[in-house]
N, C-alpha and C positions, 0 to 999 in steps of 0.2 A: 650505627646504621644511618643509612642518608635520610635526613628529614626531608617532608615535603614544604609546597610555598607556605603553610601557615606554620611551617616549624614541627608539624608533629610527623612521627611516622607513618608511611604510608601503611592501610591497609595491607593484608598479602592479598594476591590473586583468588578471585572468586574460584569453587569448582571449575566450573562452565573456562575462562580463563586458561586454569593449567590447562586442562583438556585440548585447548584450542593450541596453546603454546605448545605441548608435549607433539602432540599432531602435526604440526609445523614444524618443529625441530628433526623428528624422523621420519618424515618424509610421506606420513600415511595422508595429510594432507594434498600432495601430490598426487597420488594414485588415486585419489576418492576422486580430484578432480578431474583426471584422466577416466576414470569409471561414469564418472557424470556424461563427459564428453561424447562417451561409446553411445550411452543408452540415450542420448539426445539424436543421436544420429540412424537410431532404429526406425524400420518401417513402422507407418500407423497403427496396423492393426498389430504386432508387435506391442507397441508400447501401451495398446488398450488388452492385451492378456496382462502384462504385467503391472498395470494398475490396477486390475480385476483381481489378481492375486493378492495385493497391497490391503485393500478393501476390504478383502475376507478375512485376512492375518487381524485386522484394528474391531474388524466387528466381532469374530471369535475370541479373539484376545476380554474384550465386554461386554460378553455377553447378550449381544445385541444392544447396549442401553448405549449407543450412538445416535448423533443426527448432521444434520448437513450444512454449513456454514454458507446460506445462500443470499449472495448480494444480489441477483437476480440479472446480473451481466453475464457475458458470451461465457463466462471461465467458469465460471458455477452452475451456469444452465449445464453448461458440459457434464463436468463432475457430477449434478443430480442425476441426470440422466446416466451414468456409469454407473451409480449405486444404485438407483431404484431398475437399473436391469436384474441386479441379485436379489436386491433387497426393496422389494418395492414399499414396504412398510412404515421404510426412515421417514422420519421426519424432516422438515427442512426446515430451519430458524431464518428470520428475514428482518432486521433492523433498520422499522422505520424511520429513518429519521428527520422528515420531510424537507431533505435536501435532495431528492432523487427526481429523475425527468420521470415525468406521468406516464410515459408509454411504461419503463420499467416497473412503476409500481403496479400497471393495469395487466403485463407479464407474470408478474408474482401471486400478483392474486386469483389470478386465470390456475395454476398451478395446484395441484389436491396436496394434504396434508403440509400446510404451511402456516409454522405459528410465529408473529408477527410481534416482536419488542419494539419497545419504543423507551431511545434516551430519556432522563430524570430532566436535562434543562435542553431548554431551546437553543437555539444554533445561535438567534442575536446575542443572547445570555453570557452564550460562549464567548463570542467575542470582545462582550465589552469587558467580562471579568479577565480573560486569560492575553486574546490579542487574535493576527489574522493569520490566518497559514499560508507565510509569503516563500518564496524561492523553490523552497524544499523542507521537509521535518528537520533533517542537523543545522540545517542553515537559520529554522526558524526558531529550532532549541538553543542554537549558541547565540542567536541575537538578543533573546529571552536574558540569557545569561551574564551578558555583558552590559546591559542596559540594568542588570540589579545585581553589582556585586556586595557579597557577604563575607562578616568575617568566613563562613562555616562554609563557601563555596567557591575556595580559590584555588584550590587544586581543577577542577573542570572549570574555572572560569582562566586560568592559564592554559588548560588543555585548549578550549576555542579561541582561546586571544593567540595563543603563540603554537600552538601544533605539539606541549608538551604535555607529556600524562604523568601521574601520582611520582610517580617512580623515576622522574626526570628525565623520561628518554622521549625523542621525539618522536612522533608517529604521523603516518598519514595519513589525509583526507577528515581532520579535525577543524584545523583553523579555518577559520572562517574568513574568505577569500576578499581582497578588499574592496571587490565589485559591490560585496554588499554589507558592508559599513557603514555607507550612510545612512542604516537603517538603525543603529546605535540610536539616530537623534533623531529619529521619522516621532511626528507627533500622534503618534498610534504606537499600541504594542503587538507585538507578532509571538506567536507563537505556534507550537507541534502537537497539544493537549485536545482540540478538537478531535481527531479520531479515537482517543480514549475514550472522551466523555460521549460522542452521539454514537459510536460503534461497539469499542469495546467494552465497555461496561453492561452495556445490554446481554450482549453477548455472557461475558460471565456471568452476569448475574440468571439467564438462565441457566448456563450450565450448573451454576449451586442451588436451583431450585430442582432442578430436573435430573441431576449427576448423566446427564449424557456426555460420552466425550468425542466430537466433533471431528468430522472432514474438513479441509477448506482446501480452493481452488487455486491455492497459490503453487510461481514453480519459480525453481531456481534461477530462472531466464529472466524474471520479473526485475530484480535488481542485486547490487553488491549485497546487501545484505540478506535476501532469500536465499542468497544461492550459499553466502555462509551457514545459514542455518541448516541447510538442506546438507550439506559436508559434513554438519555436526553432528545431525541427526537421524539422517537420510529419511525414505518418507513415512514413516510412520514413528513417530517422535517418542517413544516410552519412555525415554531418559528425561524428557524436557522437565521443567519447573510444571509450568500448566502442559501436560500430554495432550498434542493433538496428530491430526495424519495428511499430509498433503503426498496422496494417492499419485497426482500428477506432477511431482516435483520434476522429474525429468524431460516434461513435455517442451514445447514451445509454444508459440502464438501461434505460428503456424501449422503445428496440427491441431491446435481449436480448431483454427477454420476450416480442414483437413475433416476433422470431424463434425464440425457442423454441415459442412454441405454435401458428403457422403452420406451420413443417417438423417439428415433432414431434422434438427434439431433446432427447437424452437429459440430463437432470444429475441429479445424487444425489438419493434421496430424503430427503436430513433436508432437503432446501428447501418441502417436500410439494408443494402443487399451487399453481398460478400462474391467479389470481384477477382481474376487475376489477372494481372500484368502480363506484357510479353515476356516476363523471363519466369513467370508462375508463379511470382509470389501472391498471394494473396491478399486483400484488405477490406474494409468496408468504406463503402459508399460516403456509412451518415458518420457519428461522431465515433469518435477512436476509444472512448472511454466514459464508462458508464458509473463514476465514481462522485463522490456531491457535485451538483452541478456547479455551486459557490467556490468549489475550493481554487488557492490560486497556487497549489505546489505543481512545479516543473511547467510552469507555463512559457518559461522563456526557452525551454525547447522544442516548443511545437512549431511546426512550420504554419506559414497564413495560408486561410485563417485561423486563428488559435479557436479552442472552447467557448469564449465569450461574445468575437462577432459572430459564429455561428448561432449562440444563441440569441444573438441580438435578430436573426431572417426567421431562426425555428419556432422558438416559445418568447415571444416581446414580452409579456406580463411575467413574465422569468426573470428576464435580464433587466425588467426595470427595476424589478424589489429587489435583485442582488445587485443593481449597480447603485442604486437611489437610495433605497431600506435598510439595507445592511452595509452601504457606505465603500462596499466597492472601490467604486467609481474616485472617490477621491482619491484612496488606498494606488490604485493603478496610476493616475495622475502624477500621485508625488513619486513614486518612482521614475514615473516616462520621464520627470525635471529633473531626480536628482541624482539618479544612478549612474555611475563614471561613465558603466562601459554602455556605449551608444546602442549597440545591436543588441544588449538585454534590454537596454529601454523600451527600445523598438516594441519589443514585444509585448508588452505591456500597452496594450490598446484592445479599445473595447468596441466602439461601433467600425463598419466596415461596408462596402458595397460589396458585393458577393461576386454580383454579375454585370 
């Protein structure tokens, strides 16, 4: 049998793996995605019966001992408000991690039956122990990875260096692209372990106190990987490793707002007000995303102004302790000097005139 790069055999495929493999070989991956496709392209009130039905299926299935994975953004304002129509009893869990803009936390806690985690270390903490969360999470895990090879971790330290896995075959959307290379030798470390340690850990750690098992707002439109899980699992996860339900996996962005300004659904105000274009799409006004204000994933695809000058006009005492305190600031810097590609540079700027 073919060894791998440290000479030994690879592992076989996880469950989760064949499944994936098997599913893609006959074609059922296909169709799921084709089925995705339909119920994405249903009417609103449509798509809000059959996550009503989703809903019922995950609370019957336990017994009621559910609650509601609530970040206190437009997507889980949503979703509360779908469950606490049936089930007004749920609880909502809310993971402080005092990375969150003040209007959102002042949202959350305005809200009845909301029990309120808080991560074990601080978000500086994070940093200095693990690193910053630069590009993306795979871009910030294979940078992690490349910057500390091991004997015991050459198999994925080849996977992100050269785009091959255990089993010597190539695959894509691994290596790590050479735009962000220069981050091998950035005198900072980066990393993806952030939303483990202030998010989800919290989060589990109630579920094993309390054996609730969990809604979240997430859908398969979100990104490549939601939408694989959403294929594998479809929306009520019983197969999963940790069981949860994303009720709304087939929704999109656009019927949030769809639904938010039909039922008049509360979310925070730093989103401001929820607008449409001449050709109907929808958006908001204030910030696009209500996720740690510090973090720096996917920032070189926002259009100007990014997250950062805006918060440098909205919350000044914000943007000085994340650009200053937690070193930001330099972090963005050495990017804007060292990164190849000019126009991810670009992006990587912090102060701005607005107007």
């Amino acid at each position: 049998m073919m060894k791998d790069a440290a000479g030994n055999v690879p592992k076989e495929l996880t469950t989760f793996e064949k499944k994936w493999r098997d599913s893609v070989q006959s074609g059922a991956a296909k169709d799921k995605m084709q089925e995705l496709q339909v119920l994405q392209s249903l009417p609103l009130d449509q798509k809000i019966e059959l996550t009503i039905a989703k809903i019922k299926c995950w609370y019957e299935s336990f017994n009621g001992q559910v609650a509601v994975s609530f970040s206190g953004g437009k997507d889980s304002s949503v979703l509360l408000w779908l469950v606490r129509r049936i089930y007004p009893e749920v609880p909502a869990v809310f993971c402080n991690t005092g990375l969150e803009y003040p209007e959102l936390v002042r949202h959350v806690k305005a809200m009845p039956n909301v029990i309120i985690m808080r991560p074990k270390i601080p978000f500086n903490i994070v940093l200095l122990k693990h690193g910053y969360p630069l590009a993306s999470k795979k871009v910030a895990r294979g940078i992690s990875i490349l910057r500390h090879p091991t004997e015991n971790n050459q198999n994925v330290y080849r996977l992100y260096d050269q785009g091959i896995n255990r089993f010597g075959e190539q695959v894509n959307g691994f290596r790590i692209a050479d735009r962000w290379r220069f981050l091998v030798d950035a005198p900072f470390e980066c990393s993806d372990k952030c939303c483990s340690i202030m998010k989800k850990e919290p989060m589990a750690r109630y579920q094993r106190e309390h054996g609730r098992r969990q809604y979240v707002g997430t859908m398969a439109a979100d990104s490549k990987a939601r939408q694989k899980a959403y294929l594998q699992h479809g929306c009520n996860g019983y197969d999963m490793k940790d069981p949860k339900s994303m009720p709304m996996g087939f929704w999109t962005e656009q019927d949030v707002f769809r639904a938010i300004v039909k039922y008049q659904i509360k979310i925070p105000s730093v989103y401001g007000q929820v607008r449409s274009k001449s050709d109907g799409t929808m958006y908001c006004t204030g910030v696009k995303r209500t996720g740690c204000v510090f973090c720096m994933f996917a920032i070189h695809m926002e259009p100007s102004p990014n997250r950062f000058q805006r918060l440098y006009h909205s919350h000044p005492k914000l943007y000085r302790y994340c650009m200053d305190n937690l070193g930001l600031g330099d972090v963005m810097a050495y990017v804007r000097n060292n990164c190849p590609d000019k126009a991810v540079a670009h992006k990587f700027s912090g102060q701005m005139t607005l107007f």
